[in-house]
C-alpha positions in Angstrom: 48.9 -9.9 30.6 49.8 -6.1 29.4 52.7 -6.4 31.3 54.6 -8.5 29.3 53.8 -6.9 25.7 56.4 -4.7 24.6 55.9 -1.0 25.3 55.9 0.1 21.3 53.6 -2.7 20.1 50.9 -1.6 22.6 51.4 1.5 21.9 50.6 0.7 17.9 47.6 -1.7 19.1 46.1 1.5 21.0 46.8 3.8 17.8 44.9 1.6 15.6 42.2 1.2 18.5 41.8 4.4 18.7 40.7 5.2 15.0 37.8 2.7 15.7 36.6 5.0 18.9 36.8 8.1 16.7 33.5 10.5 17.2 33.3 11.2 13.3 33.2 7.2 12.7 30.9 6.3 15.4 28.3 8.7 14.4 28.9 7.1 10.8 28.2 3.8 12.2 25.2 5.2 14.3 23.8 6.5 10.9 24.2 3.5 9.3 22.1 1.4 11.6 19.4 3.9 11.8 19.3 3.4 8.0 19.1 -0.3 8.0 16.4 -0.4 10.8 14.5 2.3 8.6 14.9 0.1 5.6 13.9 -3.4 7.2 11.0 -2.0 9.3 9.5 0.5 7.0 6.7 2.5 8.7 3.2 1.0 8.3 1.6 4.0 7.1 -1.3 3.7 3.7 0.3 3.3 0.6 -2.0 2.0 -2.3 -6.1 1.0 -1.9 -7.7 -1.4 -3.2 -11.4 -2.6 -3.7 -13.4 -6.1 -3.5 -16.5 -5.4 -5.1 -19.2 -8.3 -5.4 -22.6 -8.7 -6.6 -24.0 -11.9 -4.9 -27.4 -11.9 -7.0 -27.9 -13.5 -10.7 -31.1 -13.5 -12.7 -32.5 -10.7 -14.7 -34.7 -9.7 -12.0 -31.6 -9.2 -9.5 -30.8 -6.0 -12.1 -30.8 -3.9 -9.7 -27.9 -5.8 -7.6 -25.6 -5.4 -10.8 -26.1 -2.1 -11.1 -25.4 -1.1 -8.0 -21.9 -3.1 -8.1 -21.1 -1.0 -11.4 -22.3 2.0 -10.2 -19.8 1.3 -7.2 -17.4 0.6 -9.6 -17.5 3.3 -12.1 -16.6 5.4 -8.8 -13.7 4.1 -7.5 -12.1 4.1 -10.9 -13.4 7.6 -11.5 -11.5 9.1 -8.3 -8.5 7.1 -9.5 -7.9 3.0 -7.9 -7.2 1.2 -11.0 -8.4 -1.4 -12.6 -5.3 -3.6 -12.0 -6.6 -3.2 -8.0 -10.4 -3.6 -8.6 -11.9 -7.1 -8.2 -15.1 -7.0 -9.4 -17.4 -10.3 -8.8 -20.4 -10.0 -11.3 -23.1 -12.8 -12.3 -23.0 -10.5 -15.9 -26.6 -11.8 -17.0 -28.4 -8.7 -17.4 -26.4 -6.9 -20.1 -26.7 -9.4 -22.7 -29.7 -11.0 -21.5 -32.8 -11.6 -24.1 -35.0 -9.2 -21.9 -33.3 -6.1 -22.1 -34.3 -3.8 -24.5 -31.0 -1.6 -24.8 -28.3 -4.4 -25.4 -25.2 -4.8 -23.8 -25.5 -2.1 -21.5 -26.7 -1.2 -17.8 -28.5 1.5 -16.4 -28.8 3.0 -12.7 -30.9 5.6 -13.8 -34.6 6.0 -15.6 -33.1 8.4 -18.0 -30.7 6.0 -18.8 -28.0 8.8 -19.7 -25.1 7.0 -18.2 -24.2 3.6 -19.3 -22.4 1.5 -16.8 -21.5 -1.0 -18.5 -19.7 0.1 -21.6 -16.7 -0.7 -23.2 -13.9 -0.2 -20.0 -14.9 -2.7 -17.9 -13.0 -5.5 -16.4 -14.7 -8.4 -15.0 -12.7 -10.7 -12.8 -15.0 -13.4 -11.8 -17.8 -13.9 -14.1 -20.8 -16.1 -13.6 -20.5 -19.2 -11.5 -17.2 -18.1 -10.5 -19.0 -15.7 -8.2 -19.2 -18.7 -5.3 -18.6 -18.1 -1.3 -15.2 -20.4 -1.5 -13.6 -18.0 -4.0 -14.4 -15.0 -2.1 -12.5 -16.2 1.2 -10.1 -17.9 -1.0 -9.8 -14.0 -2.6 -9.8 -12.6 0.6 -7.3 -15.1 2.4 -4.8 -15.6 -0.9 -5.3 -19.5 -0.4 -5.3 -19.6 -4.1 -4.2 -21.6 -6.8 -0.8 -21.3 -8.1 -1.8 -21.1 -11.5 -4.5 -18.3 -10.9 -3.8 -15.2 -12.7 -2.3 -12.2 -11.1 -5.9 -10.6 -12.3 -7.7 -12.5 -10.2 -5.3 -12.0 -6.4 -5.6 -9.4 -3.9 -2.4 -8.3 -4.1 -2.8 -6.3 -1.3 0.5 -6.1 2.1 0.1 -4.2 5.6 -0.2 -0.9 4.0 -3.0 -1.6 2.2 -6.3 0.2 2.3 -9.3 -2.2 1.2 -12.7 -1.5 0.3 -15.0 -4.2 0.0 -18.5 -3.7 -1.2 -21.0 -6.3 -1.3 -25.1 -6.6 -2.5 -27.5 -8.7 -3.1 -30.1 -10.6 -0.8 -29.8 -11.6 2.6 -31.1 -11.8 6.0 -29.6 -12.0 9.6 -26.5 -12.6 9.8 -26.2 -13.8 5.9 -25.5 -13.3 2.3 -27.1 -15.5 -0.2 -24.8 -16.0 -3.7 -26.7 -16.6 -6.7 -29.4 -18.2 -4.8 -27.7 -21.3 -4.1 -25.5 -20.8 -1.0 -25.1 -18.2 1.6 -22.2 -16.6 3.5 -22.8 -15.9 7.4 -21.1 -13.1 9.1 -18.7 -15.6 10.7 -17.7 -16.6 7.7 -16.9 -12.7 6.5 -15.4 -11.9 9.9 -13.0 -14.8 10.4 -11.7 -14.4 6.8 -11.0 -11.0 7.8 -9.0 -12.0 10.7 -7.0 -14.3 9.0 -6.1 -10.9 6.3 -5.4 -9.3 9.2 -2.9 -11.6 10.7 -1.3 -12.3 7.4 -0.9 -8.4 7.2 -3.0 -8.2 4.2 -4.6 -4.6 4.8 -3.8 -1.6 6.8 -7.6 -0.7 7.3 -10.8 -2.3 6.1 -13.9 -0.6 5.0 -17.0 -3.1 4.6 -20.0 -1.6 2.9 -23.0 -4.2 2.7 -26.7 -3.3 0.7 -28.8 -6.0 1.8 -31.8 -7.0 3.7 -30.9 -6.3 7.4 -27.1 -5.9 6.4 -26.2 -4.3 9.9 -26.0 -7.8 11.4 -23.7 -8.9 8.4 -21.0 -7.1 10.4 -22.0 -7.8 13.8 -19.1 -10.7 14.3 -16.1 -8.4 13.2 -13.3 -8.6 15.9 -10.4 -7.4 14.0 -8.8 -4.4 14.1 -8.9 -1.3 11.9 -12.1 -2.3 10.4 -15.0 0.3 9.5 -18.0 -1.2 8.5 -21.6 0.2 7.3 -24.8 -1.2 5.9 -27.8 -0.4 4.7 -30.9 -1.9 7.2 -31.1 -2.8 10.6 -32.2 -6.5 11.9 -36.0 -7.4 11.0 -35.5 -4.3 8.1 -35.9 -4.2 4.4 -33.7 -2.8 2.5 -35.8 -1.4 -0.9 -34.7 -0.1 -4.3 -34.9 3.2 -5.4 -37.0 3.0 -8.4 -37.9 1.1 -11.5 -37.4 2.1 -15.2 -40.5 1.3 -17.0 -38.6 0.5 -19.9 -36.5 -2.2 -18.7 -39.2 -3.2 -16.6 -37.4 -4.0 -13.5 -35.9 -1.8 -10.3 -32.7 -0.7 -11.5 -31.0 0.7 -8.4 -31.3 0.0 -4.6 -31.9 3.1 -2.3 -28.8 2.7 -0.3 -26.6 2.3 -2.8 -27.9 5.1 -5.2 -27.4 8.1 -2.4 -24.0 6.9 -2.0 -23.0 7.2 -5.6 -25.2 10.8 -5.7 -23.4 12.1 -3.1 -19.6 10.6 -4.8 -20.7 11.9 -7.4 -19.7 15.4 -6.1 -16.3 14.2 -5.1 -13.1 14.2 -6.8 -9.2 12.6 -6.6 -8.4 15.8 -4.6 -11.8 15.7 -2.5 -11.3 16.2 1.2 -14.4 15.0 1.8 -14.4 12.6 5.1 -16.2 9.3 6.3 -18.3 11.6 8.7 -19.9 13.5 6.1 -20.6 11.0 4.1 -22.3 8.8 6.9 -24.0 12.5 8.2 -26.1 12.1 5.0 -27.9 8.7 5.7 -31.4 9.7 5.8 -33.8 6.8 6.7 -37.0 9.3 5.2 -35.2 8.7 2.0 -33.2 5.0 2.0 -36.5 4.0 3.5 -34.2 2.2 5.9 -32.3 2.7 9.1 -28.6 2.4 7.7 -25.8 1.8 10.6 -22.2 2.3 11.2 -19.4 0.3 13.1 -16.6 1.7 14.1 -15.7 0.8 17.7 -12.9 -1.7 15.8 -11.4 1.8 14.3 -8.8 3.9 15.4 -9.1 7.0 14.0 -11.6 9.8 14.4 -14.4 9.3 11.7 -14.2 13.2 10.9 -10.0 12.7 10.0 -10.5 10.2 7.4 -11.3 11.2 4.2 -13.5 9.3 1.6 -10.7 8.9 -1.1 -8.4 6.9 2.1 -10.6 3.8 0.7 -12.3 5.3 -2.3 -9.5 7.1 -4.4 -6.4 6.7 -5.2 -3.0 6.9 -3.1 -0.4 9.6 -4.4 2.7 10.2 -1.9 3.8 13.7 -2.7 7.1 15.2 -1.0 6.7 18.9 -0.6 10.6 20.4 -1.1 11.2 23.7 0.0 13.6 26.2 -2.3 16.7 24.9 -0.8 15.8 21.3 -2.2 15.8 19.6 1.4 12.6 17.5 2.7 10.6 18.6 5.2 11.3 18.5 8.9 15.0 17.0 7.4 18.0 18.6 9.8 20.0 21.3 8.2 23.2 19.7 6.7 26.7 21.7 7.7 28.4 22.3 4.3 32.3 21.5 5.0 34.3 24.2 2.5 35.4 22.7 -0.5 39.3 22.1 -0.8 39.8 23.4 -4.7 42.7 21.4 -6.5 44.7 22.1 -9.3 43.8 21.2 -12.7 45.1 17.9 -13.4 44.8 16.4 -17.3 44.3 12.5 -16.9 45.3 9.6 -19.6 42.4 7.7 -20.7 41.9 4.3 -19.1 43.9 1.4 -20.5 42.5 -2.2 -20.6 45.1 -2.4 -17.7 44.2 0.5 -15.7 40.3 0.2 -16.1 39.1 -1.4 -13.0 41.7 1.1 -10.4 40.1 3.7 -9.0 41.0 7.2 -10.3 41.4 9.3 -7.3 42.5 13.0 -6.3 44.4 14.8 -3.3 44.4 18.8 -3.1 47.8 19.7 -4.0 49.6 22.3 -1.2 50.3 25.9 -2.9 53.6 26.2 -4.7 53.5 22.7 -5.3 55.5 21.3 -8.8 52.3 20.3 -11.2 51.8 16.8 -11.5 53.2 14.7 -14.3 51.1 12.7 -16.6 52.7 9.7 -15.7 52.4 10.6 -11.7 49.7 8.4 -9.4 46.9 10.4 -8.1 45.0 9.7 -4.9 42.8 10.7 -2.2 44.2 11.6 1.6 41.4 9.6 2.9 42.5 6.1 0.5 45.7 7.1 1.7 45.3 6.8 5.5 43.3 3.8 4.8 46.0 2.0 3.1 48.4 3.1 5.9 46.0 2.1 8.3 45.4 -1.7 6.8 49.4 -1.8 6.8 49.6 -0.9 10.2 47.0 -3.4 11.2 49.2 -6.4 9.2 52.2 -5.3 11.2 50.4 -5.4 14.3 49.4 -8.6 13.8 53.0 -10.1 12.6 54.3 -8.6 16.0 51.9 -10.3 17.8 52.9 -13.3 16.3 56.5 -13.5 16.5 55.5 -12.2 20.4 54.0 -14.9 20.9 56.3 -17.5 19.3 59.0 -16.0 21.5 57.2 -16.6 24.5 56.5 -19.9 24.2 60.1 -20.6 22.9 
């Protein structure tokens, strides 16, 4: 078939060819499709955290249970997740209830130093909202269309979620507001369908409960850590009562968690490991456990704040400005040009593209009225002409032939 096209029009088909086959614009192309992979398949690493925090209890007895939740709460927000990421699931009866004798507050301590309550608190689902079918729904994002943006766990495959839970249970289950229960099926199986919509990156589930080890006995996702505060056939007890209030006002589990957070801070490096190291069952007065055969990483390399704290992604530049690890750019010397005064743009000439080509020394200086362009728009315009001849000769080739 090359035989019988002329000797100068393949010639010009393996010119233009040849710019396509050029090293400098196959390493551009190369470039450009490691950007576009990098930009469609991001790397799954942790990016923002959020927490799930639920008090399953209601009743002014049940004190304790809420102030556990805000005592939980107080921290996270205190080492920096915000309250536009916290879900906080709260009966609310014991603040404003007729029993308490300090109004519209709650205390974790006898001293009653700290208020938990206060005036900067968000509550997301208040009362009898606090049911088991809008916890999966929650957890799962089989919501309503019309629920508010408050309310959704807004969370994608690079989010870290912490999801704290009290109140009273047994084996294998949770009870809500003492008139329905959530098994550890039901926990588990919600947590495998977040994980297969890509809802979290890793999952810590902290449970304070009567035998809350077996609440997480059923997980079989991945990159789930889980603790809780008792083993099967174990209490788990509160700390102590305020006589005041008349009523427990923390749970033992719970309140040496928040002691020992207490001690933390957004910059704390401070990991899993030691916190779990400091479960004492003399004090919680119960054998607390820890799963994490469902978890990748080394207890002792995560820290507290991956779940507890807030995310910041911090590039560290050195002096010369580049990343780190970036490959050292070749700086190409710069070509100076003359001085060249330009008109302003006319309504006409607005929308062309100014452009500039280094003059050769001794060159005549450019008139005002002169064009002005770039070698490189210049061997592209040659280029697409070359192409439309190309083409043309093919044409009239092949009309020839067949003539």
């Amino acid at each position: 078939m090359f035989a019988r096209i002329p000797t100068g029009l393949l010639a010009l088909l393996l010119l233009l060819l040849s710019g396509l086959t050029n090293p400098s614009y196959v390493l551009a192309s190369s470039q450009a499709e490691q950007q576009a992979a990098a930009f469609f398949s991001p790397p799954q690493e942790h990016t923002n955290n959020w927490a799930v925090l639920v008090c399953a209890s209601r009743y002014w007895f049940n004190y304790r249970h809420m102030a556990n939740t805000l005592g939980m709460y107080r921290t996270v927000k205190r080492l920096g997740i915000p309250d536009s990421n916290i879900i906080l699931m709260l009966a609310d009866d014991a603040a404003c209830n007729t029993r308490n004798h300090f109004p519209a507050t709650v205390f974790a301590n006898a001293d009653r130093k700290l208020d938990l309550y206060g005036e900067n608190i968000e509550v997301d689902y208040r009362g009898y909202e606090v049911t088991v079918e809008n916890f999966i729904r929650l957890l799962t994002g089989r919501v309503s269309p019309t629920l508010p943006r408050s309310k959704r766990l807004l969370t994608d495959s690079r989010s870290n979620v912490f999801v704290y839970m009290t109140g009273h249970g047994g084996n294998e289950f949770l009870k809500f507001q003492d008139n329905e229960e959530i098994s550890a099926f039901d926990i588990a199986d919600a947590f495998e369908q977040m994980w297969q919509k890509r809802r979290y990156n890793e999952l810590l589930f902290m449970v304070d409960t009567c035998q809350a080890n077996t609440m997480y006995s059923k997980f079989y996702s991945p990159n789930i850590l889980a603790t809780g505060s008792s083993e099967l056939k174990e209490n788990s007890y509160s700390h102590h009562n305020d006589a005041d209030i008349g009523v427990a006002v923390i749970d033992s589990f719970t309140h040496y968690i928040l002691q020992y957070m207490e001690g933390q801070n957004k910059t704390s490096k401070a990991t899993m490991k030691d916190l779990f190291d400091t479960y004492d069952p003399a004090r919680i007065k119960s054998h607390a456990g820890v799963r994490s055969d469902l978890y990748p990483r080394p207890l002792d390399q995560v820290r507290i704040t991956d779940f507890l704290g807030a995310v910041s992604k911090v590039d560290v530049l050195p002096s010369d400005g580049r990343p780190v690890g970036a490959p050292e750019e070749i700086e190409e010397p710069l070509q100076v040009a003359e001085e060249v005064v330009l008109p302003l743009p006319t309504a006409e000439s607005s929308s062309e593209r100014v452009v500039m080509e280094p003059r050769p020394t001794g060159a005549e200086p450019l008139s005002v009225d002169q064009p002005v362009v770039f070698q490189g728009e210049k061997k592209s315009t040659l280029r697409a002409w070359g192409a439309a001849g190309a083409v043309l000769a093919l044409v009239a080739w092949r009309l020839s032939a067949a003539s």
